[in-house]
C-alpha positions in Angstrom: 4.2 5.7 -27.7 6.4 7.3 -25.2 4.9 8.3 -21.6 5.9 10.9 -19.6 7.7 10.1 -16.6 5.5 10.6 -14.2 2.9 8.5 -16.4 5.3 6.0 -16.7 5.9 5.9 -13.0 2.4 5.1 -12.7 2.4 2.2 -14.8 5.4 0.5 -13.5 4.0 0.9 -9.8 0.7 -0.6 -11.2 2.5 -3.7 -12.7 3.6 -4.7 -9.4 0.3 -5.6 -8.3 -0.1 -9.6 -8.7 -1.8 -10.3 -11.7 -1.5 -6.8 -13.7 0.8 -7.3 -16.9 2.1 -4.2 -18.9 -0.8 -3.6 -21.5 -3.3 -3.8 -18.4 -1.3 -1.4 -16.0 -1.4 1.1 -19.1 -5.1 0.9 -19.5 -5.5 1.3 -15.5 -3.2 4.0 -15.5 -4.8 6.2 -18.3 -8.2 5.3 -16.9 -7.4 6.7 -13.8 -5.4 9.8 -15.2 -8.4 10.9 -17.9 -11.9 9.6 -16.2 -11.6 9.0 -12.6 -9.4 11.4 -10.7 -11.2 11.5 -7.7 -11.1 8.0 -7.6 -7.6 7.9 -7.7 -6.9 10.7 -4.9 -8.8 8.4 -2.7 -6.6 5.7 -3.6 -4.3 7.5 -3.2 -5.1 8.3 0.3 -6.6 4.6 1.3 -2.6 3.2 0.2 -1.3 5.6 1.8 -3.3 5.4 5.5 -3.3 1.4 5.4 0.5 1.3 4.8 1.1 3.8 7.8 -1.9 2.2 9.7 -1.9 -1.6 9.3 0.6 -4.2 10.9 1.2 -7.7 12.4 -0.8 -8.9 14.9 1.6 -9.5 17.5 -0.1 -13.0 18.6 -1.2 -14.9 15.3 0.8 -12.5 12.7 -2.3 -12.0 10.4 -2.8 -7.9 9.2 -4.3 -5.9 12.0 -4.5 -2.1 12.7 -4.0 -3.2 16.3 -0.8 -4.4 18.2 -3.6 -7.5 18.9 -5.9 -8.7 16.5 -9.9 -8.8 17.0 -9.7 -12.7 16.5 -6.8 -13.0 19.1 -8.6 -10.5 21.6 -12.1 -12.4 21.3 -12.3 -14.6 24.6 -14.7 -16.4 22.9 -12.2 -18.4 20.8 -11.0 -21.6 21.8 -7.2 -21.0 22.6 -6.3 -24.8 22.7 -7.0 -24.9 18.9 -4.7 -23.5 16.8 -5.2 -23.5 13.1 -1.6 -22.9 11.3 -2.0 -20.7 7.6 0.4 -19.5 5.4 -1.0 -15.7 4.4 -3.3 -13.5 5.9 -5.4 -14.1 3.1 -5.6 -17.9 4.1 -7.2 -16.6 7.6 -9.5 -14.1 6.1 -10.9 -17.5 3.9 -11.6 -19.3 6.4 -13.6 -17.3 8.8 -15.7 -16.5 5.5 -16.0 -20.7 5.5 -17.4 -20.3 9.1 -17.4 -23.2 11.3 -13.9 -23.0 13.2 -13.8 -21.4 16.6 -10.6 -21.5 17.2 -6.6 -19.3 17.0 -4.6 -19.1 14.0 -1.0 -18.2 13.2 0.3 -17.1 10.0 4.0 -18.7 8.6 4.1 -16.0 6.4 5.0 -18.7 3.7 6.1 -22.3 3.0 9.9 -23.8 3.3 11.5 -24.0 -0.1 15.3 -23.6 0.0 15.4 -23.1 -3.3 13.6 -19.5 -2.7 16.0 -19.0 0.7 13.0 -19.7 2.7 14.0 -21.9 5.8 12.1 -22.8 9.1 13.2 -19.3 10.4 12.3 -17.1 7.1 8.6 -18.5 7.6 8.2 -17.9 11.3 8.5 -21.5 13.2 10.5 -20.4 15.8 7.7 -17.6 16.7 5.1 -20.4 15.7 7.0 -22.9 18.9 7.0 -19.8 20.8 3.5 -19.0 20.6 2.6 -22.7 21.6 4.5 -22.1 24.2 3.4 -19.1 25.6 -0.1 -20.1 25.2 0.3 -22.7 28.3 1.2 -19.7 30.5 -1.3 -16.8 29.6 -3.8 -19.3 28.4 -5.1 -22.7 28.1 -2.7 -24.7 26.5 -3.0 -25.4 23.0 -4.6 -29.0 23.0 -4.7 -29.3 19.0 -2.8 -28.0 15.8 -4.7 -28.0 12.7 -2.2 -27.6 9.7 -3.8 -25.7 6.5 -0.7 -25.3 4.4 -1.3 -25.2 0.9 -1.5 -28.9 -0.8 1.8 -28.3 -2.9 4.9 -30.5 -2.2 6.1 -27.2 -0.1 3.2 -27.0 1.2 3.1 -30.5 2.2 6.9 -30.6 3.3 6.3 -27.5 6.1 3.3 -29.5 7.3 5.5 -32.7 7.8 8.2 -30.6 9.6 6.3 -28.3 12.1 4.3 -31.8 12.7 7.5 -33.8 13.7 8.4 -30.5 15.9 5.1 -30.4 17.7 4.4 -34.0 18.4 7.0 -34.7 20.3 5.4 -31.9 22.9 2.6 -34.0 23.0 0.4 -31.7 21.1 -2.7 -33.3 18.4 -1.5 -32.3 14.9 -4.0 -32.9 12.3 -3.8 -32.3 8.6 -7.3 -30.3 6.9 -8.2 -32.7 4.1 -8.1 -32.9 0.4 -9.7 -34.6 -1.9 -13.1 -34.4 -4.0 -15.1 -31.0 -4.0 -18.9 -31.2 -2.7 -20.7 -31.4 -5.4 -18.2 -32.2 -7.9 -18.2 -35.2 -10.1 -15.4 -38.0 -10.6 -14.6 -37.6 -14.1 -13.8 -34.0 -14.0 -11.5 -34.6 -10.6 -7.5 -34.2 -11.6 -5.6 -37.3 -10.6 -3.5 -35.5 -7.8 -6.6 -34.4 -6.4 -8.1 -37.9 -6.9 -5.3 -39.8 -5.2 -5.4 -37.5 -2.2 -9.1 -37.9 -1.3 -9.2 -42.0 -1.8 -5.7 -41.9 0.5 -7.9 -39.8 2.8 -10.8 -41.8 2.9 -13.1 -41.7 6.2 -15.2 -44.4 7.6 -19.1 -43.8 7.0 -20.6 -43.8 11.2 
């Protein structure tokens, strides 16, 4: 079946969302055109006021309406705490976790030259001047907890924005991986296994 233009216009723009594959963009796109136009004016309207309306927080880099962020503006954080993510999604995860207090900064992403992604694609030389700054209009950021992705990428940015940061006498620590609570042994990949014996903490 041939779509008209603008129907097929639909679709394509559809397909680009992560996830959505040709047959599924169709059905969304029909959907939307023969049962729920209202819906989709106020879609519509909703992609079109958060693409005018949301940014970077200018502090941590995570999506924010504001030039500052509500977590950076909260002087109830811990400022000497820093908690280092890859995607604003990676932010928005752990705050539903609960239990950490302090900053964050987004990379943006994870070196990988084969993508063209170097140290200044992904944001460390805004990351060093954050640290940086933080001693001047702050406290000075005591600790940096690294929560890149557990990917040899992932791992390989952690390594090098630890060599960078250690040196300025800062704590880098590494979130851990391993075993989920209440998972079992036999059902735990290999990787997964090796990681949590190899990060194994005494019992107090």
């Amino acid at each position: 079946m041939s779509f008209s233009p603008l129907i097929r216009r639909l679709i394509d723009g559809l397909r680009g969302l992560p996830g959505v594959g040709p047959k599924t963009a169709q059905r969304m796109a029909l959907h939307l055109l023969e049962r729920d136009r209202d819906v989709a004016r106020h879609l519509a309207d909703a992609l079109h006021a958060a693409m005018d309306g949301v940014g970077y927080c200018s502090r941590c880099r995570t999506l924010s309406e504001h030039d500052v962020c509500a977590i950076c503006s909260d002087p109830r954080r811990d400022s000497s705490l820093l908690c280092i993510l890859q995607s604003p999604a990676d932010v928005w995860a752990v705050e539903q976790a609960g239990g950490f207090h302090g900053r964050y900064f987004v990379l943006k992403g994870q070196l990988s030259p084969i993508d063209g992604l170097g140290p200044e694609e992904i944001g460390i030389p805004a990351l060093l001047e954050a640290v940086e700054r933080s001693a001047i209009e702050e406290s000075a950021v005591a600790e940096v907890i690294l929560a890149t992705n557990p990917t040899v990428e992932g791992e390989a940015t952690a390594h090098y924005i630890a060599n960078l940061l250690k040196p300025r006498g800062i704590k880098v620590s590494r979130i851990a991986h391993g075993v989920p609570l209440g998972g079992e042994l036999e059902y735990i990949d290999g990787g997964t296994l090796a990681h949590a014996l190899a990060g194994r903490t005494p019992i107090l």
